[in-house]
DOVO-662159 format. One line per field, with one value per atom (N, C-alpha, C): residue in one letter; x, y, z; atom name; residue number from 1. Coordinates in pm, 1 decimal, m for minus. Atoms other than C-alpha are relative to their C-alpha. Example, Ala and Ser with C-alpha at 12.3 -4.5 7.8 and 13.67 -1.06 7.14 Angstrom:
! DOVO-662159
tivo	[A  A  A  S  S  S]
u	[89.0  1230.0  90.0  m82.0  1367.0  m77.0]
v	[m119.0  m450.0  120.0  m119.0  m106.0  109.0]
w	[0.0  780.0  0.0  m6.0  714.0  73.0]
tise	[N  CA  C  N  CA  C]
tordo	[1  1  1  2  2  2]
This chain:
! DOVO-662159
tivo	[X  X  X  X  X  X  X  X  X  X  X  X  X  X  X  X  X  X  X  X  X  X  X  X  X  X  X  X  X  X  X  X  X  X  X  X  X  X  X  X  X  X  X  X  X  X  X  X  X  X  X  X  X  X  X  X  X  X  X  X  X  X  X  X  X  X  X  X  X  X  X  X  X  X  X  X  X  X  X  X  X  X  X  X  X  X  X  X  X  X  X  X  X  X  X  X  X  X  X  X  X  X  X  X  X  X  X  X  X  X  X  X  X  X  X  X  X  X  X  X  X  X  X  X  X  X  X  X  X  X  X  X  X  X  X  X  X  X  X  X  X  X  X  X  X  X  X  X  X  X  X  X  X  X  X  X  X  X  X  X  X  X  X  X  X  X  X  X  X  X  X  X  X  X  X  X  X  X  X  X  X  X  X  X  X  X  X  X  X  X  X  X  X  X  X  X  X  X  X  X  X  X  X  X  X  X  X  X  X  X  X  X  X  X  X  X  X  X  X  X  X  X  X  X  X  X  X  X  X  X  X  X  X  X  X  X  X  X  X  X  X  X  X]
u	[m45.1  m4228.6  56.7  m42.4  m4205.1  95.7  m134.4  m3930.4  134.3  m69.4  m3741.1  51.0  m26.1  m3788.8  99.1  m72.6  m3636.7  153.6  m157.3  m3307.1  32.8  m100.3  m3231.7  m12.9  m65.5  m3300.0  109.9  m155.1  m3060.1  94.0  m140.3  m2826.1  12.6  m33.9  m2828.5  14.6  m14.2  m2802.1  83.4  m133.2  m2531.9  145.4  m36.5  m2382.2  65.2  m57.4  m2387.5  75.0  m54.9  m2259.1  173.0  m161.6  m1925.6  29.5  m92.9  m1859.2  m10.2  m69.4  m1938.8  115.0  m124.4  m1712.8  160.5  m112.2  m1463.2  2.0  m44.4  m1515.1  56.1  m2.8  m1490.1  161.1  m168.5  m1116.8  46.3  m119.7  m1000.7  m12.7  9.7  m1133.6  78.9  m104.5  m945.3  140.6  m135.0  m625.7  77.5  m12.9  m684.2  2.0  22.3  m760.2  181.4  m118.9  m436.3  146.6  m117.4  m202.3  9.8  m27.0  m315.0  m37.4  m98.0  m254.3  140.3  m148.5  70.9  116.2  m49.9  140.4  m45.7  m22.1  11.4  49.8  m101.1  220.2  134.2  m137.4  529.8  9.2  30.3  405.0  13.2  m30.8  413.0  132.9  m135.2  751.9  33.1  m78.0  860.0  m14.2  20.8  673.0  68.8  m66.4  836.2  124.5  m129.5  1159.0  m0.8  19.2  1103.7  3.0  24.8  999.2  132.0  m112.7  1262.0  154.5  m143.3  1545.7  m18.3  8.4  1364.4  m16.9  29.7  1323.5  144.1  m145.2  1736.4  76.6  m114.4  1835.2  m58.4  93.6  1588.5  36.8  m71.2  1769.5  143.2  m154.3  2117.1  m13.9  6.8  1980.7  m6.1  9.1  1861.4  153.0  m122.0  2210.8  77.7  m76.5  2402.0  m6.4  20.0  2172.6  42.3  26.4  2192.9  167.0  m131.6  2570.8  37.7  m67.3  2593.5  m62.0  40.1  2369.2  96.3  m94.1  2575.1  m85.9  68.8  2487.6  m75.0  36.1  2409.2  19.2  8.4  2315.6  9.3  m51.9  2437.2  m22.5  m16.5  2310.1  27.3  m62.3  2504.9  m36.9  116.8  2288.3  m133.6  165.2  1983.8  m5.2  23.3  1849.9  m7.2  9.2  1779.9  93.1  m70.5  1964.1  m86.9  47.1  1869.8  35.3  m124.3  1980.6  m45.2]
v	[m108.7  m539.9  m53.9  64.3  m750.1  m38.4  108.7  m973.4  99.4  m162.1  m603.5  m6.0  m47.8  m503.1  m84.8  101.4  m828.0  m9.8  m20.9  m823.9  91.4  m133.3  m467.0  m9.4  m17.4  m538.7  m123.0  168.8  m866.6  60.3  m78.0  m654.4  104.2  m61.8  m409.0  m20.8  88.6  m648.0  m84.7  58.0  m796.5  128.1  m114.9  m496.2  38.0  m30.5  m386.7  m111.8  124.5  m726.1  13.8  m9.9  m684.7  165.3  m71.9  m357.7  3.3  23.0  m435.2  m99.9  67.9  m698.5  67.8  m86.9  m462.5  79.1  m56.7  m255.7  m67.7  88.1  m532.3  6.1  27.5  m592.2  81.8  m149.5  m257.6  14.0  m41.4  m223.5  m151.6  110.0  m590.8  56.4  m109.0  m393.4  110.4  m140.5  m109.4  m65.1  55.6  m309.7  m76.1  57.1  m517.7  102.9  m95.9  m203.6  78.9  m92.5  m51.8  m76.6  66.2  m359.5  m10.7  0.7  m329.8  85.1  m138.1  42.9  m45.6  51.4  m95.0  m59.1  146.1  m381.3  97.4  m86.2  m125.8  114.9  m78.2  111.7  m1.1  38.1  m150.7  m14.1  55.0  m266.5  116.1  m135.5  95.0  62.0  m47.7  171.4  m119.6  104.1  m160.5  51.5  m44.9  m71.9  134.2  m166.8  287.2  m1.4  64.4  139.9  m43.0  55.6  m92.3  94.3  m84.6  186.9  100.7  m91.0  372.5  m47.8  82.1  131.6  m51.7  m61.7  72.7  72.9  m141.1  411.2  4.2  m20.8  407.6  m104.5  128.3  75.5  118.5  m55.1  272.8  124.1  m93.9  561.7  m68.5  54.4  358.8  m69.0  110.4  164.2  131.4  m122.7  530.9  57.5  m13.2  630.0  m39.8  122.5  327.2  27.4  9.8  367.5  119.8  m147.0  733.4  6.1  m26.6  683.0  m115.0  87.8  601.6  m114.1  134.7  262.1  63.3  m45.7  392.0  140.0  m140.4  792.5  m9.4  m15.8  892.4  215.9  m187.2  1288.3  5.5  m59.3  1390.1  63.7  m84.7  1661.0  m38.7  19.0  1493.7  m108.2  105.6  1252.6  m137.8  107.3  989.2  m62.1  13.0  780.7  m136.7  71.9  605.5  m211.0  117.4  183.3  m67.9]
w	[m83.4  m3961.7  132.6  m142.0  m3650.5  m7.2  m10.4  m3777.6  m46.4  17.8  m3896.2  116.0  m138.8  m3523.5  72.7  m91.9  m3390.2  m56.2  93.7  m3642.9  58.9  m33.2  m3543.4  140.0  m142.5  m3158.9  37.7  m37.1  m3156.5  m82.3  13.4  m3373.1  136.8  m162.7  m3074.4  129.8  m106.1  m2820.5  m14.8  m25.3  m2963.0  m2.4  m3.5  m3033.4  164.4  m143.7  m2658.1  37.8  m73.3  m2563.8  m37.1  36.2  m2749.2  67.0  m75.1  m2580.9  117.3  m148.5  m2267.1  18.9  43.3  m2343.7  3.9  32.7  m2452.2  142.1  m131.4  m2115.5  75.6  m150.1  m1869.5  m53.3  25.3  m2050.0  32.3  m35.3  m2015.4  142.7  m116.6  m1653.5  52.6  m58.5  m1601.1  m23.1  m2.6  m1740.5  134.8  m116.6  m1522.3  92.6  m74.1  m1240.9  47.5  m1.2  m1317.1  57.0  11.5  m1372.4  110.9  m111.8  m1041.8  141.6  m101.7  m834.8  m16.7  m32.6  m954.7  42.4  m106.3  m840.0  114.4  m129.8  m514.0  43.0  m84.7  m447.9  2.3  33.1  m596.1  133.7  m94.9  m327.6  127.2  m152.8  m53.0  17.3  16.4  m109.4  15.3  m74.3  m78.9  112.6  m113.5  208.1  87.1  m93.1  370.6  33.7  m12.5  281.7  75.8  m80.7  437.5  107.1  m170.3  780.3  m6.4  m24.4  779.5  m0.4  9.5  701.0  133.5  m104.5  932.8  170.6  m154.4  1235.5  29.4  53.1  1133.9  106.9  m49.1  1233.8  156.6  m119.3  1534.8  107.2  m125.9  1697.4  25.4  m18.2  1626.2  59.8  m68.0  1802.5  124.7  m156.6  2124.5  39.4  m67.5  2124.3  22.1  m22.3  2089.4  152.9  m90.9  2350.0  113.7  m73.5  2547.2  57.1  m17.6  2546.1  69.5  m85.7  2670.5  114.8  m157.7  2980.0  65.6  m115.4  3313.4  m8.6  m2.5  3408.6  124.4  m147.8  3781.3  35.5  m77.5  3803.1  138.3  m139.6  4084.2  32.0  m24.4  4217.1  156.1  m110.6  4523.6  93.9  m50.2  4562.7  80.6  26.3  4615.2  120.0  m117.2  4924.1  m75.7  101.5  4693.3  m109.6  126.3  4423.0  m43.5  67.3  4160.3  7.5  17.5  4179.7  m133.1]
tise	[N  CA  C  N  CA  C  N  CA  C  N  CA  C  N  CA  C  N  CA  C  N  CA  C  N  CA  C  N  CA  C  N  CA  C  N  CA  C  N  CA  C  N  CA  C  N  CA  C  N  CA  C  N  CA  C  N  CA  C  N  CA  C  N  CA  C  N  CA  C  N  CA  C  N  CA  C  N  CA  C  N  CA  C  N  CA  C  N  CA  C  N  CA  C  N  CA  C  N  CA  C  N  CA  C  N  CA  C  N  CA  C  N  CA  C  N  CA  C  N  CA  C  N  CA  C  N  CA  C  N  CA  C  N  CA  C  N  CA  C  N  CA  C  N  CA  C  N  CA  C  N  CA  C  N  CA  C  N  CA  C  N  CA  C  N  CA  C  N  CA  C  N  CA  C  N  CA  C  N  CA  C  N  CA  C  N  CA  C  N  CA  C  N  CA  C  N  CA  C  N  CA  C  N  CA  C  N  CA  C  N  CA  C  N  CA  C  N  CA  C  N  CA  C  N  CA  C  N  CA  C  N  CA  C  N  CA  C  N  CA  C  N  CA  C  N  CA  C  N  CA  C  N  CA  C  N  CA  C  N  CA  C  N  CA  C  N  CA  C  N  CA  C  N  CA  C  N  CA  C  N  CA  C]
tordo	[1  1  1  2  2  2  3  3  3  4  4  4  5  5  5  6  6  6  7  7  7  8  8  8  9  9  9  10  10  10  11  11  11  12  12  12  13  13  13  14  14  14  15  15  15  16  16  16  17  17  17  18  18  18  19  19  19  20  20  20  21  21  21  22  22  22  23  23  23  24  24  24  25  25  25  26  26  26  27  27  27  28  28  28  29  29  29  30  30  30  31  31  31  32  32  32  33  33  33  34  34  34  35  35  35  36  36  36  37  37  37  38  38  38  39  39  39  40  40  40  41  41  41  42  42  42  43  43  43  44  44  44  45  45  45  46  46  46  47  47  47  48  48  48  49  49  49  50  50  50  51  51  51  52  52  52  53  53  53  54  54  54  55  55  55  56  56  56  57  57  57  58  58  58  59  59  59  60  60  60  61  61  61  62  62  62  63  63  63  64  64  64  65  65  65  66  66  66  67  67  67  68  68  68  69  69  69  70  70  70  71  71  71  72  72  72  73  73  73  74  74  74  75  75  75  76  76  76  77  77  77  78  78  78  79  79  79  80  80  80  81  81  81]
């Protein structure tokens, strides 16, 4: 009976062993497949900044270009140098 008991718990202990086995692979998969939506994710968020930091120089130079060099108010006791 004893040596029964011991066959069917080392079949069930090997048993579990091959599917944890089998989990750990799939969660290395998964693991794999959703560092690679993150890296895909950064690279778009880079590019995003960058298009958007871009438009954000060509605004300050637009800017940059429509202020006088030296306001000048007439009105006023003060001027700017």
């Amino acid at each position: 009976m004893a040596v029964l008991f011991s066959i069917a718990l080392a079949d069930r202990v090997n048993m579990l062993r091959k599917e944890l086995a089998a989990l750990n692979l799939r969660l290395e998969d998964k693991v794999r497949d959703r560092t690679k939506k993150l890296e895909t994710t950064n690279k778009e968020l880079i590019s995003a900044r960058d298009a958007l930091w871009g438009e954000m120089e060509l605004a300050k130079k637009i800017q940059t270009v429509l202020l006088p060099i030296k306001p000048q108010f007439p009105d006023m006791s003060c001027q700017y140098t």
